[in-house]
PDB file with one MODEL, atoms N, CA, C and O in Angstrom:
MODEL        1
ATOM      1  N   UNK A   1      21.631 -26.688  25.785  1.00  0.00           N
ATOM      2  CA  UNK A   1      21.782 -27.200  24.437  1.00  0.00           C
ATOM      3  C   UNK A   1      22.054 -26.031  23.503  1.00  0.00           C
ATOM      4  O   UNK A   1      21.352 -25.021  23.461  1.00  0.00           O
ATOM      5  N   UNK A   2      22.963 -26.219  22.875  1.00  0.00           N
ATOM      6  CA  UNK A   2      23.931 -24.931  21.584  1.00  0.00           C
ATOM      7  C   UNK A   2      23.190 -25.372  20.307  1.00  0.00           C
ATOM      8  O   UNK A   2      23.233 -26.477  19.766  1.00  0.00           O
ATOM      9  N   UNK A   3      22.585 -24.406  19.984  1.00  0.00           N
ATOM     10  CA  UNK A   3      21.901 -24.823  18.556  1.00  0.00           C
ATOM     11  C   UNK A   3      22.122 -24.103  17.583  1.00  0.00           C
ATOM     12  O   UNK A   3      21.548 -23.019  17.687  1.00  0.00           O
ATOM     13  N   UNK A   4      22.751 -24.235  16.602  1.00  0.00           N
ATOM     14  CA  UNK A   4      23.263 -23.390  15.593  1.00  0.00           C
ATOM     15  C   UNK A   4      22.258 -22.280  14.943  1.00  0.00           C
ATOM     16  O   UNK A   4      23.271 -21.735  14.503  1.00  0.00           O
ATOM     17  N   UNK A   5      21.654 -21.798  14.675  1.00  0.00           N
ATOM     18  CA  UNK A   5      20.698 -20.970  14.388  1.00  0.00           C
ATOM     19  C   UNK A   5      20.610 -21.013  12.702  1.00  0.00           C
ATOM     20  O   UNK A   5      19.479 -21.002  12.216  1.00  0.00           O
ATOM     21  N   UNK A   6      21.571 -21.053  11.958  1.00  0.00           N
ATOM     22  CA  UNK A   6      21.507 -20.508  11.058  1.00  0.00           C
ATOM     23  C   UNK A   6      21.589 -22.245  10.388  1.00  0.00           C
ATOM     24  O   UNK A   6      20.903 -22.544   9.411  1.00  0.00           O
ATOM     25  N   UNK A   7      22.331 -23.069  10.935  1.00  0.00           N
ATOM     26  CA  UNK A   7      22.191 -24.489  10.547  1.00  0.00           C
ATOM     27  C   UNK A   7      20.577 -24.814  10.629  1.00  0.00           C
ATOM     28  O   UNK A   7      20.181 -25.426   9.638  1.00  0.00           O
ATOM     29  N   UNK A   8      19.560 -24.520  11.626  1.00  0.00           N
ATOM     30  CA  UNK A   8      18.330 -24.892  12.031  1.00  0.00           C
ATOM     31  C   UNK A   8      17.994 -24.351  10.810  1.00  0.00           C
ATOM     32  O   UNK A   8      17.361 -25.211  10.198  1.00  0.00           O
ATOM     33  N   UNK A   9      18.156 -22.918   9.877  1.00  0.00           N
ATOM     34  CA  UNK A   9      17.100 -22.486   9.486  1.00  0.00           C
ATOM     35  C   UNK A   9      17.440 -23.207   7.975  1.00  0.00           C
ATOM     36  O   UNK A   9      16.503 -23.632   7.300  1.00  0.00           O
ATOM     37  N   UNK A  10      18.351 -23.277   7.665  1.00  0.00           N
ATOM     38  CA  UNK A  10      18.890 -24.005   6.343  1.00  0.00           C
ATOM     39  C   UNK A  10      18.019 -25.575   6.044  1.00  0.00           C
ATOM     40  O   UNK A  10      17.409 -25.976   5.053  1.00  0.00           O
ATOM     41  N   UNK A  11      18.309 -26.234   7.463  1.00  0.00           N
ATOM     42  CA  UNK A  11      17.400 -27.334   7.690  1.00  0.00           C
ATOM     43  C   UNK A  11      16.496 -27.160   7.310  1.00  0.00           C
ATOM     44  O   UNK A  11      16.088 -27.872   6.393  1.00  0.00           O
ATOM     45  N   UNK A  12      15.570 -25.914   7.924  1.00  0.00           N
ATOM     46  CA  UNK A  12      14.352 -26.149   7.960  1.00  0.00           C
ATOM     47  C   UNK A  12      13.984 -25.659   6.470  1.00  0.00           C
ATOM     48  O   UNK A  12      12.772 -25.567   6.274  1.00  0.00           O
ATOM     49  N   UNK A  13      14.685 -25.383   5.561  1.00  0.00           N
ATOM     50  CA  UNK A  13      14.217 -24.755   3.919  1.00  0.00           C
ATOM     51  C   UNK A  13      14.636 -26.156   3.377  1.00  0.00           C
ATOM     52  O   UNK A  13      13.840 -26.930   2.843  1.00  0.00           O
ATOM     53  N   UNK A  14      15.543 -26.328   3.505  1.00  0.00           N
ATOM     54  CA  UNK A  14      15.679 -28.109   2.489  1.00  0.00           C
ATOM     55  C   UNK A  14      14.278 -28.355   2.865  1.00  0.00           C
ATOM     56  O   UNK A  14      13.537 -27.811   2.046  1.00  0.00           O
ATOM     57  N   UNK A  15      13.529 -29.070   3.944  1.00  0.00           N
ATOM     58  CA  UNK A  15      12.647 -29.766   4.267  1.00  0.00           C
ATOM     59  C   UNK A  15      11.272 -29.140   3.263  1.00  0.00           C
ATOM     60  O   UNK A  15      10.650 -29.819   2.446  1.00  0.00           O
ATOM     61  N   UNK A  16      11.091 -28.086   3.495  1.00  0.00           N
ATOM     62  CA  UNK A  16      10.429 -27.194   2.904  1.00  0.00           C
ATOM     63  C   UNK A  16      10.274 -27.339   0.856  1.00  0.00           C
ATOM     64  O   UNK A  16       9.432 -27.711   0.038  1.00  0.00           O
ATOM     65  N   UNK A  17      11.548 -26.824   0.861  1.00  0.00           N
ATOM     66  CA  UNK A  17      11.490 -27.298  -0.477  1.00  0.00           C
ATOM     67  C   UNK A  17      11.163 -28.748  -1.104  1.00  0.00           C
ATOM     68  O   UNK A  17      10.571 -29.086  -2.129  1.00  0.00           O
ATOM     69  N   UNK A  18      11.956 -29.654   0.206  1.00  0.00           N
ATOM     70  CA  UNK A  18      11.400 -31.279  -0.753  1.00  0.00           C
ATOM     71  C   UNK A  18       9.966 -30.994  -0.659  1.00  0.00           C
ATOM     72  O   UNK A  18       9.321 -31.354  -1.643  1.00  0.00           O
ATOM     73  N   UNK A  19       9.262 -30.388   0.363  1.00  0.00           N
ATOM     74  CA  UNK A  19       7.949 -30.608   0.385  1.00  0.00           C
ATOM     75  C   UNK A  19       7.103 -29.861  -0.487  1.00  0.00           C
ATOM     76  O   UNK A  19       5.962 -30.244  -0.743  1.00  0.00           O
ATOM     77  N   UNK A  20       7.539 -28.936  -0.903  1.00  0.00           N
ATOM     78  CA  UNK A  20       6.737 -28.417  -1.811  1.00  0.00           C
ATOM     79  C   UNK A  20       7.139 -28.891  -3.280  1.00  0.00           C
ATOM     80  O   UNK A  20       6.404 -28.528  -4.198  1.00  0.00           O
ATOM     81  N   UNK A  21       8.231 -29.661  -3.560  1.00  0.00           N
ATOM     82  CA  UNK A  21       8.434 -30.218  -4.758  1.00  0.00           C
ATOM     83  C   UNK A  21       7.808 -31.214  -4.841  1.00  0.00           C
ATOM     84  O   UNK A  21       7.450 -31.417  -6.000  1.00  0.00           O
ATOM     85  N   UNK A  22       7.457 -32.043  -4.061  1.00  0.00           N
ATOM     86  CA  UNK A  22       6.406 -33.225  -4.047  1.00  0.00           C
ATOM     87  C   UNK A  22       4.891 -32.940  -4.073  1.00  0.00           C
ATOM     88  O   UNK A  22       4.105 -33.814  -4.437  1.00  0.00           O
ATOM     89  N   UNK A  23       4.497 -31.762  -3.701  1.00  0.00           N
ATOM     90  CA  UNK A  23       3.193 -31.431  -3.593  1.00  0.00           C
ATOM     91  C   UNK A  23       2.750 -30.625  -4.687  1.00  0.00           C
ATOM     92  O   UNK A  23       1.600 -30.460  -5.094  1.00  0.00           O
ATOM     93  N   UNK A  24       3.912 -30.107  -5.139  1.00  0.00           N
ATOM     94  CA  UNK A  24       3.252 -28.909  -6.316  1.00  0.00           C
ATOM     95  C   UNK A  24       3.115 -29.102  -7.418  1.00  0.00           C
ATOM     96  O   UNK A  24       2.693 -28.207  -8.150  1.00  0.00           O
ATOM     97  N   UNK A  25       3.503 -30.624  -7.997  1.00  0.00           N
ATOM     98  CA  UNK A  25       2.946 -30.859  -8.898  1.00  0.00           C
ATOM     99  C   UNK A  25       1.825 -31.925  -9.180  1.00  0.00           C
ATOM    100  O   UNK A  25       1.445 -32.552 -10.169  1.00  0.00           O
ATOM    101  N   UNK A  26       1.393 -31.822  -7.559  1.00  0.00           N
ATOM    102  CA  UNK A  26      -0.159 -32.941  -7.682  1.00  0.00           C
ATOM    103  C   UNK A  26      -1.008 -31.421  -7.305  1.00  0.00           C
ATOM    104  O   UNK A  26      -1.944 -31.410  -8.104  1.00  0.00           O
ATOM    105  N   UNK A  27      -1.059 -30.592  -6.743  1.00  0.00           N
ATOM    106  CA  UNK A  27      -1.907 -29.771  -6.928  1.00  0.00           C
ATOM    107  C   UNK A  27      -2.169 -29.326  -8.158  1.00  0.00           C
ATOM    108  O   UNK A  27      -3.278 -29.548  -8.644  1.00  0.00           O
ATOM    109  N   UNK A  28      -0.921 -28.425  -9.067  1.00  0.00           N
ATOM    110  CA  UNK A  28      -1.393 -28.228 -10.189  1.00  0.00           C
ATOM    111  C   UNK A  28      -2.481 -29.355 -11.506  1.00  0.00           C
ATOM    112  O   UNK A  28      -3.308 -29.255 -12.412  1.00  0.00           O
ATOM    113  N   UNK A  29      -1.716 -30.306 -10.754  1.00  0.00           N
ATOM    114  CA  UNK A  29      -2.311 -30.976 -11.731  1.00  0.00           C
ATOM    115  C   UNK A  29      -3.943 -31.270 -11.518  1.00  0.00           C
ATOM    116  O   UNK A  29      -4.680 -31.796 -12.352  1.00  0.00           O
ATOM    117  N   UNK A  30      -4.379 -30.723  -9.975  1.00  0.00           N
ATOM    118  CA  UNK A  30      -5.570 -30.764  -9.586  1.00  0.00           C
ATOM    119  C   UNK A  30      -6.445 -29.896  -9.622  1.00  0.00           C
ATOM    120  O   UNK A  30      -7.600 -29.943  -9.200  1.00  0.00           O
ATOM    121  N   UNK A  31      -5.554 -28.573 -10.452  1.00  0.00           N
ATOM    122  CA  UNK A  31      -6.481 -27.279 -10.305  1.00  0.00           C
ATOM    123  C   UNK A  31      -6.016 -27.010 -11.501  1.00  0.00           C
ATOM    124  O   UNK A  31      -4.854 -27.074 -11.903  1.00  0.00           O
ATOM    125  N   UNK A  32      -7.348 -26.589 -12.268  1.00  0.00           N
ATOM    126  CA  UNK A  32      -7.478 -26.866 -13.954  1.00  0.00           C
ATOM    127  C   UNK A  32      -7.988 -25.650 -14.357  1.00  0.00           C
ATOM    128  O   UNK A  32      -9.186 -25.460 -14.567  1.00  0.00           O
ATOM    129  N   UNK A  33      -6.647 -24.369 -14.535  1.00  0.00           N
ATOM    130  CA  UNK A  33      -7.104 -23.077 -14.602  1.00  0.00           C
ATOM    131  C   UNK A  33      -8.090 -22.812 -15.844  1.00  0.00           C
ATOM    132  O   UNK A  33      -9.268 -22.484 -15.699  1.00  0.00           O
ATOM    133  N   UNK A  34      -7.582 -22.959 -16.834  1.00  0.00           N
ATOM    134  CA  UNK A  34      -8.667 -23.093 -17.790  1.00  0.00           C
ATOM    135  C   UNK A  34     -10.123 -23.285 -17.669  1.00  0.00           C
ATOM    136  O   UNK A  34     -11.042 -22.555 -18.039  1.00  0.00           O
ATOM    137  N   UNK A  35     -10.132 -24.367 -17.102  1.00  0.00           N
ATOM    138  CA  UNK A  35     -11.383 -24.338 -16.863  1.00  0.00           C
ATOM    139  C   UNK A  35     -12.070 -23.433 -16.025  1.00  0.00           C
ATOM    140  O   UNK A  35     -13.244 -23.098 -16.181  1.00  0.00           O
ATOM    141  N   UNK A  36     -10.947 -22.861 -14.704  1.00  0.00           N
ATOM    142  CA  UNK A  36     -11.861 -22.312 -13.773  1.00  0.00           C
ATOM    143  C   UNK A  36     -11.585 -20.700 -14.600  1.00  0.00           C
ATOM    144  O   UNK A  36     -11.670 -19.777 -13.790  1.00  0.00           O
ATOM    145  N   UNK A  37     -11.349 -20.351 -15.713  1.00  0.00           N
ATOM    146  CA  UNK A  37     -11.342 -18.976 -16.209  1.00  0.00           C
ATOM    147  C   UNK A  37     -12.705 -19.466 -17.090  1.00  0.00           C
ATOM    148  O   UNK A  37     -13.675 -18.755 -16.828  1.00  0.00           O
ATOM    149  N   UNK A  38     -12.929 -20.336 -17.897  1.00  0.00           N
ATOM    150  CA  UNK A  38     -13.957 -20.854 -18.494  1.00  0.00           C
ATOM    151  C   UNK A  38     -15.336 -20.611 -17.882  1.00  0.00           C
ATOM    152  O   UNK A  38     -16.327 -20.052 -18.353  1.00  0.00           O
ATOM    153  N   UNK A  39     -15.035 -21.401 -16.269  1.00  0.00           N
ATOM    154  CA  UNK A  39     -16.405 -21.127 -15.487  1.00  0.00           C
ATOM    155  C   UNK A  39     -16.512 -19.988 -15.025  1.00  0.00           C
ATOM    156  O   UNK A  39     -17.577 -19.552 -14.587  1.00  0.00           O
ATOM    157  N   UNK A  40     -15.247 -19.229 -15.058  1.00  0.00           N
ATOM    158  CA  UNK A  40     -15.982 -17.761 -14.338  1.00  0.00           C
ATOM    159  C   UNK A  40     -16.627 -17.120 -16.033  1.00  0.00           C
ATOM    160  O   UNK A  40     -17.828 -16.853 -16.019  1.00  0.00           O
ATOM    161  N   UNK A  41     -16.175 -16.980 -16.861  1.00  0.00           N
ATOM    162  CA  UNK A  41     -16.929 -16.021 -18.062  1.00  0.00           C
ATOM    163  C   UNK A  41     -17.945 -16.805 -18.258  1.00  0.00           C
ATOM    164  O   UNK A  41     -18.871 -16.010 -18.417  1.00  0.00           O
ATOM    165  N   UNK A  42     -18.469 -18.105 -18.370  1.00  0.00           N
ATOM    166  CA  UNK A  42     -19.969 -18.760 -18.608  1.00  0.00           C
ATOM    167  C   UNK A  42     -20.449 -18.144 -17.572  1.00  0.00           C
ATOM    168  O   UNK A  42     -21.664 -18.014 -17.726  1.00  0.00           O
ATOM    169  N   UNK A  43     -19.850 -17.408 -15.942  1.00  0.00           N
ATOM    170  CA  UNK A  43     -21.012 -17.477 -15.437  1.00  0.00           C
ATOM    171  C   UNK A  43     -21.560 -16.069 -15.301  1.00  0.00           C
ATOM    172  O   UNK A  43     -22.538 -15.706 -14.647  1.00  0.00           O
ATOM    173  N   UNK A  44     -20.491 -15.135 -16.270  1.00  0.00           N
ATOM    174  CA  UNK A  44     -20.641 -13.864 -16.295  1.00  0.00           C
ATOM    175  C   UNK A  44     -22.026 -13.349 -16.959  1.00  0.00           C
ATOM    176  O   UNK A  44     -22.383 -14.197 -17.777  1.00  0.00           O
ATOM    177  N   UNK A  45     -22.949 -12.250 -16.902  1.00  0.00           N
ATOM    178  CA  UNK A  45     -23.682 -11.788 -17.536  1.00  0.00           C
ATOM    179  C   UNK A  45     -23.362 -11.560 -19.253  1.00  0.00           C
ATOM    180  O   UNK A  45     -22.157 -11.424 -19.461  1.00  0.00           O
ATOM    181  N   UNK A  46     -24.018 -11.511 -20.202  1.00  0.00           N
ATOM    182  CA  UNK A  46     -23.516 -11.003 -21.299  1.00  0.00           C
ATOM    183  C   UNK A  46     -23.279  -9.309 -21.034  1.00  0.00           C
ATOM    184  O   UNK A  46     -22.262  -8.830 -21.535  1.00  0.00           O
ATOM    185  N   UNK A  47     -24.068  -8.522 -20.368  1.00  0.00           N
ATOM    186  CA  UNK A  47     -23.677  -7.176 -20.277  1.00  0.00           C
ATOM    187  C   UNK A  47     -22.367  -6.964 -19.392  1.00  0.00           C
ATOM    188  O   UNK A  47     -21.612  -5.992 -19.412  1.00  0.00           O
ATOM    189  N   UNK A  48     -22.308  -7.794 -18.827  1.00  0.00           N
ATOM    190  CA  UNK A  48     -21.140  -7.578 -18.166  1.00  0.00           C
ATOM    191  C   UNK A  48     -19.496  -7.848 -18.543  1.00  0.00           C
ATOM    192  O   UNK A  48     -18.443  -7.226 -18.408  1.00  0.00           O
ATOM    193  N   UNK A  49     -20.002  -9.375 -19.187  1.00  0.00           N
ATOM    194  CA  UNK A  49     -18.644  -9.486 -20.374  1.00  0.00           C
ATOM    195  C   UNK A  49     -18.652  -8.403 -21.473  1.00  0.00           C
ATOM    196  O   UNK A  49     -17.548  -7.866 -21.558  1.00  0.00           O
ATOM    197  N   UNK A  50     -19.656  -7.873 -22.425  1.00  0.00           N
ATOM    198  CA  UNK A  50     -19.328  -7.164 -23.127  1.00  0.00           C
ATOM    199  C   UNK A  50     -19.069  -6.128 -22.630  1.00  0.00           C
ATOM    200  O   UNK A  50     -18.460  -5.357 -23.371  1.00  0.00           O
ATOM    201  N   UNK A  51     -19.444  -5.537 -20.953  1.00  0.00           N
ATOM    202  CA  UNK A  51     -18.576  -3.784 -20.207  1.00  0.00           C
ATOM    203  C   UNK A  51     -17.362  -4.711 -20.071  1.00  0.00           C
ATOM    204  O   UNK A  51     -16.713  -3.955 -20.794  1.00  0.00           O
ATOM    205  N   UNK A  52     -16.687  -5.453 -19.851  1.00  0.00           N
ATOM    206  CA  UNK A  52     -15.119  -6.018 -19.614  1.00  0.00           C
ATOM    207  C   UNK A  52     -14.688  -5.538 -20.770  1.00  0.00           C
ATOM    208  O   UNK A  52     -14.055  -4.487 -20.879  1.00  0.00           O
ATOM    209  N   UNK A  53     -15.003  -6.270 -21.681  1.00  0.00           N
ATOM    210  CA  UNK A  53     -14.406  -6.597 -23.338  1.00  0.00           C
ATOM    211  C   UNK A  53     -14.263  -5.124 -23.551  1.00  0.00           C
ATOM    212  O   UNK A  53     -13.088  -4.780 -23.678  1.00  0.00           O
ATOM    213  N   UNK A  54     -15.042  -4.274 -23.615  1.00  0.00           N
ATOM    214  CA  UNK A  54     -14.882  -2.643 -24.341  1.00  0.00           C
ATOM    215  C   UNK A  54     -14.189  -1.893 -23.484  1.00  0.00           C
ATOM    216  O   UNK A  54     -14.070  -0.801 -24.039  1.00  0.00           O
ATOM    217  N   UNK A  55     -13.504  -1.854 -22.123  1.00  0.00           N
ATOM    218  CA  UNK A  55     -12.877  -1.555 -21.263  1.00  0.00           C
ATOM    219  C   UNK A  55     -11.474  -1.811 -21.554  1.00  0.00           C
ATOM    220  O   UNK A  55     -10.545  -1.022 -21.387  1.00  0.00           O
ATOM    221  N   UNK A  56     -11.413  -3.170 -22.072  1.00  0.00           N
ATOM    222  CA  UNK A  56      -9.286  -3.440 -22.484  1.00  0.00           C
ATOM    223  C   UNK A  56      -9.711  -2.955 -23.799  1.00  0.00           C
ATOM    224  O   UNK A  56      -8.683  -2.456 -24.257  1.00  0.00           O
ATOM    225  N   UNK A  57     -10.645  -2.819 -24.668  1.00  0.00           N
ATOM    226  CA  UNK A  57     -10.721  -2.424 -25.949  1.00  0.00           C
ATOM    227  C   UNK A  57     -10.075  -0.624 -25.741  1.00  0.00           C
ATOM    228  O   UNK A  57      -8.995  -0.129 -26.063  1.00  0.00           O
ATOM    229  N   UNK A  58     -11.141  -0.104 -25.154  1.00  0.00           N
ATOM    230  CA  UNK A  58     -10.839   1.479 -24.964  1.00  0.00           C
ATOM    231  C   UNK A  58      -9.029   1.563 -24.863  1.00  0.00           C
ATOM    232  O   UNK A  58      -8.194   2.077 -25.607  1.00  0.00           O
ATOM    233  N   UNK A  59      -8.923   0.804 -23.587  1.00  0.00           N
ATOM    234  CA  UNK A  59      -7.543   0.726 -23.347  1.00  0.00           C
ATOM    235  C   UNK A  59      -6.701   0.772 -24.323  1.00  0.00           C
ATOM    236  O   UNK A  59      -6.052   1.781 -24.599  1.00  0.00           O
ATOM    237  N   UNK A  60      -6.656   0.034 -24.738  1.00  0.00           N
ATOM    238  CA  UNK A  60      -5.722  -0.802 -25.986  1.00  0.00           C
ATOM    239  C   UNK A  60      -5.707   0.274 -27.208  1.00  0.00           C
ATOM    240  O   UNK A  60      -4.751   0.609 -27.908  1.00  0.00           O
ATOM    241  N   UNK A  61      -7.015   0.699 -27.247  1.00  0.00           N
ATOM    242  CA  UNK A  61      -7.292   1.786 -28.599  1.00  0.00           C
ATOM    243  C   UNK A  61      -6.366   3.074 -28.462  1.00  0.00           C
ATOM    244  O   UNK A  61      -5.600   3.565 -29.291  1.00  0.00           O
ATOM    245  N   UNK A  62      -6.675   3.481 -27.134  1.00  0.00           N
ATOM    246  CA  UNK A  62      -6.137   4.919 -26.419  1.00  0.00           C
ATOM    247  C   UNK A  62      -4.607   4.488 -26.808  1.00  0.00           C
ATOM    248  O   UNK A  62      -3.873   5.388 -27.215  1.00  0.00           O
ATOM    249  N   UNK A  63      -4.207   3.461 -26.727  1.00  0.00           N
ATOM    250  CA  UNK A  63      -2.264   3.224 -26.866  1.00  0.00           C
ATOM    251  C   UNK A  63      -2.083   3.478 -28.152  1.00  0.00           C
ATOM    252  O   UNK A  63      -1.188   4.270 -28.445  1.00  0.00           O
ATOM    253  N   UNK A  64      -2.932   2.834 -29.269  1.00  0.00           N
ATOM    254  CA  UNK A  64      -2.811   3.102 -30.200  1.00  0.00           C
ATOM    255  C   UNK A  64      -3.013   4.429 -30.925  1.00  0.00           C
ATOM    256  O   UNK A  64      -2.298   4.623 -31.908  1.00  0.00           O
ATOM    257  N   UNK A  65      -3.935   5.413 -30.554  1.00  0.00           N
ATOM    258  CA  UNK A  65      -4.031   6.748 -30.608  1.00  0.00           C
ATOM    259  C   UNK A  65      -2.612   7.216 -30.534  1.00  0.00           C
ATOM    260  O   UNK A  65      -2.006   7.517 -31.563  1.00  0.00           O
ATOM    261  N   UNK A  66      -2.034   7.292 -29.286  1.00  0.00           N
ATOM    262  CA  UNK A  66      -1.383   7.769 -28.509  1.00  0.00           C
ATOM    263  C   UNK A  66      -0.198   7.861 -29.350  1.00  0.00           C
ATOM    264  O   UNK A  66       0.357   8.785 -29.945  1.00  0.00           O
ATOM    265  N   UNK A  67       0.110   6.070 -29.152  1.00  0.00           N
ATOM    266  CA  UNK A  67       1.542   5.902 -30.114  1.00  0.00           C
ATOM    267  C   UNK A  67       1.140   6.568 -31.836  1.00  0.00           C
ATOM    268  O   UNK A  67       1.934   7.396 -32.281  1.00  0.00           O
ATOM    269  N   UNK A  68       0.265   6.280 -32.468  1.00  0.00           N
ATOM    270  CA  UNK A  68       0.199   7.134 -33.572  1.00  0.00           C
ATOM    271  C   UNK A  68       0.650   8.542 -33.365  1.00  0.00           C
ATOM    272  O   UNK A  68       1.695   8.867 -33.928  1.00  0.00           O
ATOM    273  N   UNK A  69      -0.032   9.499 -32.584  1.00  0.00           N
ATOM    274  CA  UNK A  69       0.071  10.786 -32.772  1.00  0.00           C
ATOM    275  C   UNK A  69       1.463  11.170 -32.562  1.00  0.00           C
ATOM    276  O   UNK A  69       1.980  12.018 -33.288  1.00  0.00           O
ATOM    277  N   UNK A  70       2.408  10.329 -31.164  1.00  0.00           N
ATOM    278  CA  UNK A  70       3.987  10.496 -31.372  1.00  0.00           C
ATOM    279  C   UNK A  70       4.490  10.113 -32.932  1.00  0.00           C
ATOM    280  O   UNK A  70       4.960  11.086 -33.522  1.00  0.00           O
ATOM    281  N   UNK A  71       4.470   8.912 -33.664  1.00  0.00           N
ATOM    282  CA  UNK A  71       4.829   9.016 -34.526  1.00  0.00           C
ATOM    283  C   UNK A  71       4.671   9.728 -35.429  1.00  0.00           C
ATOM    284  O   UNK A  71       5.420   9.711 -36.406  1.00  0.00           O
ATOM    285  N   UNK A  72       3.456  10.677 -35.288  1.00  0.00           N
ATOM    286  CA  UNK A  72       3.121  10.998 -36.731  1.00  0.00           C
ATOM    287  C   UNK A  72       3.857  12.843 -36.266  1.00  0.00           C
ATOM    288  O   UNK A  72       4.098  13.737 -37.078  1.00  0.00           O
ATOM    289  N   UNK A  73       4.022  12.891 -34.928  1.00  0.00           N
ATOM    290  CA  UNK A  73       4.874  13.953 -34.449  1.00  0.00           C
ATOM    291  C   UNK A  73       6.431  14.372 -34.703  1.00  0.00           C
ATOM    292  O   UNK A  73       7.119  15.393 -34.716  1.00  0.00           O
ATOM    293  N   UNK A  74       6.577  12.899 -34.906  1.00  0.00           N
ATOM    294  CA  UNK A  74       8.397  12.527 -34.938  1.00  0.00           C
ATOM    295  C   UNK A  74       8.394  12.634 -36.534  1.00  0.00           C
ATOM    296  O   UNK A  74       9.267  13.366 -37.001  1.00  0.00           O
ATOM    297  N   UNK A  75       7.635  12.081 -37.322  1.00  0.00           N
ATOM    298  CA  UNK A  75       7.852  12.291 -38.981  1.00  0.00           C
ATOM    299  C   UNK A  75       7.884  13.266 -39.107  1.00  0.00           C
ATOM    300  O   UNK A  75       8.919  13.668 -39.638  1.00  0.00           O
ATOM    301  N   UNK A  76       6.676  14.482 -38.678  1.00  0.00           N
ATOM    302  CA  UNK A  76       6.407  16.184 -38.685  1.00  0.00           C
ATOM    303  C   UNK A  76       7.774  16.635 -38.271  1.00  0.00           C
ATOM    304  O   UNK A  76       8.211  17.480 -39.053  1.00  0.00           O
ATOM    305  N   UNK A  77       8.508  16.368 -37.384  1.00  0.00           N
ATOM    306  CA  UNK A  77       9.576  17.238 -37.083  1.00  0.00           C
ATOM    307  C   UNK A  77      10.488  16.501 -38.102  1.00  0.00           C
ATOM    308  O   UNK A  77      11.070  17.384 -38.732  1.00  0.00           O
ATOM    309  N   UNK A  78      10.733  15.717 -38.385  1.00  0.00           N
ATOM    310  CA  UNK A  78      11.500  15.161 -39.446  1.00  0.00           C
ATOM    311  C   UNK A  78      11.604  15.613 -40.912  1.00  0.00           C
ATOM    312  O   UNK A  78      12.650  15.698 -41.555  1.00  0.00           O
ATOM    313  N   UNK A  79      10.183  15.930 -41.406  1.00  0.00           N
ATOM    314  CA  UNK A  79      10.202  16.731 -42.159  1.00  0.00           C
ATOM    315  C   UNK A  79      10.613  17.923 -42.264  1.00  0.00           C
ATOM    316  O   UNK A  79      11.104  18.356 -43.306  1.00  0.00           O
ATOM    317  N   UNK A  80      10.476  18.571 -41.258  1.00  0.00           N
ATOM    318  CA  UNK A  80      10.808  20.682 -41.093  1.00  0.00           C
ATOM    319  C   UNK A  80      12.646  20.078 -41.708  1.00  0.00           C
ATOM    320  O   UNK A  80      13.161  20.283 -42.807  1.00  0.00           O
ATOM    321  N   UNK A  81      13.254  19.281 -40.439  1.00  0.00           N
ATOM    322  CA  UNK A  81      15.039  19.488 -40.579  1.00  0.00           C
ATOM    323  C   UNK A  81      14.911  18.717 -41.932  1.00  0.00           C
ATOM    324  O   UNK A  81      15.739  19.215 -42.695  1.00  0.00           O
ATOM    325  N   UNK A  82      14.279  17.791 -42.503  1.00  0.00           N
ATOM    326  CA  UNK A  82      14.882  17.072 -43.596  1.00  0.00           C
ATOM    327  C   UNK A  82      14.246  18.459 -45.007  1.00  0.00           C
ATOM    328  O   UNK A  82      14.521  18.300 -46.196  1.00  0.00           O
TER     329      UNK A  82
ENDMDL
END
């Protein structure tokens, strides 16, 4: 028996795709991220959410440092040529 190989595998992705187009939107609709981000921080410690929270804070601050001191680098040289 001659079996096309590349016909089989084409087959076998149509099939695939109907099947996951039929399924993927009864799962989502069964898994309710919100909520499960909801239940993980209720079930977090308060010391532990507030070490999260000051961790993207630091982060976030340090960018802002950062990008300040270039700008305020780029005006400084702007000034000398202007």
């Amino acid at each position: 028996m001659d079996i096309d190989e590349q016909k089989m595998r084409e087959t076998f992705i149509g099939i695939y795709r109907k099947m996951v187009d039929r399924l993927a939107e009864g799962i989502l609709q069964n898994i309710h991220i919100s909520a499960l981000a909801e239940d993980k921080i209720n079930a977090m410690s308060i010391d532990e959410l507030e070490r999260l929270v000051q961790d993207v804070m630091k982060k976030e601050l340090n960018a802002i440092v950062n990008l300040g001191a270039l700008i305020g680098f780029v005006l400084g040289l702007l000034n000398l040529v202007i």
